[in-house]
C-alpha positions in Angstrom: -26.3 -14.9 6.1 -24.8 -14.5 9.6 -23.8 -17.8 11.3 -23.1 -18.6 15.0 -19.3 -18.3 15.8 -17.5 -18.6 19.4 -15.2 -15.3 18.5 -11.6 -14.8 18.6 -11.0 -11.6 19.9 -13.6 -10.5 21.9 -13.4 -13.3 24.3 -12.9 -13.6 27.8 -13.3 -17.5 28.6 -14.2 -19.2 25.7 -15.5 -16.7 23.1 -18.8 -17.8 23.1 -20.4 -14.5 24.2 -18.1 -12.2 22.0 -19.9 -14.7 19.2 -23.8 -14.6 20.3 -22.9 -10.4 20.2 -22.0 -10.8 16.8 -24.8 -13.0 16.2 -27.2 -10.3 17.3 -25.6 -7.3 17.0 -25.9 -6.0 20.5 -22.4 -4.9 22.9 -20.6 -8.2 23.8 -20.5 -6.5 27.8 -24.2 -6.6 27.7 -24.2 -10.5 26.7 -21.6 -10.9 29.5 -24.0 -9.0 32.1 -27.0 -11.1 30.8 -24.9 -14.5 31.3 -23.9 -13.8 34.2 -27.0 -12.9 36.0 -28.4 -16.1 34.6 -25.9 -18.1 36.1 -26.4 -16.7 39.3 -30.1 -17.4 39.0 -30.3 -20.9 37.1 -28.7 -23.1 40.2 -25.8 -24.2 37.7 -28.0 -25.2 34.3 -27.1 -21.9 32.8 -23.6 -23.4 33.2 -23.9 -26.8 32.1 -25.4 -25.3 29.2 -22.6 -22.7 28.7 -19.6 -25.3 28.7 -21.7 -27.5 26.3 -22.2 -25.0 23.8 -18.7 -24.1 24.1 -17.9 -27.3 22.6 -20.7 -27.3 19.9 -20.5 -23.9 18.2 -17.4 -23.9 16.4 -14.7 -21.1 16.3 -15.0 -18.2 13.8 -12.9 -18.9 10.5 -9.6 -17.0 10.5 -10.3 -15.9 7.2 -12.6 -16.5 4.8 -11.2 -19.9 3.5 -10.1 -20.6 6.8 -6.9 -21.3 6.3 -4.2 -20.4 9.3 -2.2 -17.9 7.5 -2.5 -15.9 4.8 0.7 -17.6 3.0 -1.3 -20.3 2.1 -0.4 -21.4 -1.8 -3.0 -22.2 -3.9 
């Protein structure tokens, strides 16, 4: 099952849009495009809406126990 993640490495501002392309499996640029072009068009709800699900969807697990390292004892 694929779950919503703001991504780690393919971010730009907050990762959000590198995770909703990994979500769907489309190209993170086209996300990007589409995000954009809706805030340009949405008089600045786009944006709320941006900055408030950057603080709701959480950030992809480093690993899969999410633990920082991989030194972690068990």
């Amino acid at each position: 099952m694929n779950k919503l993640f703001r991504s780690r490495t393919d971010k730009k501002l907050t990762g959000l849009c590198g995770g909703i392309a990994n979500y769907l499996g489309v190209d993170s640029t086209v996300v990007r495009l589409i995000a954009v072009v809706c805030a340009l068009f949405s008089f600045g709800a786009f944006t709320a809406i941006y900055l408030i699900a950057s603080f709701l969807v959480p950030k992809e697990p480093v690993n899969a126990y999410d633990y920082p390292n991989s030194y972690h004892s068990y």
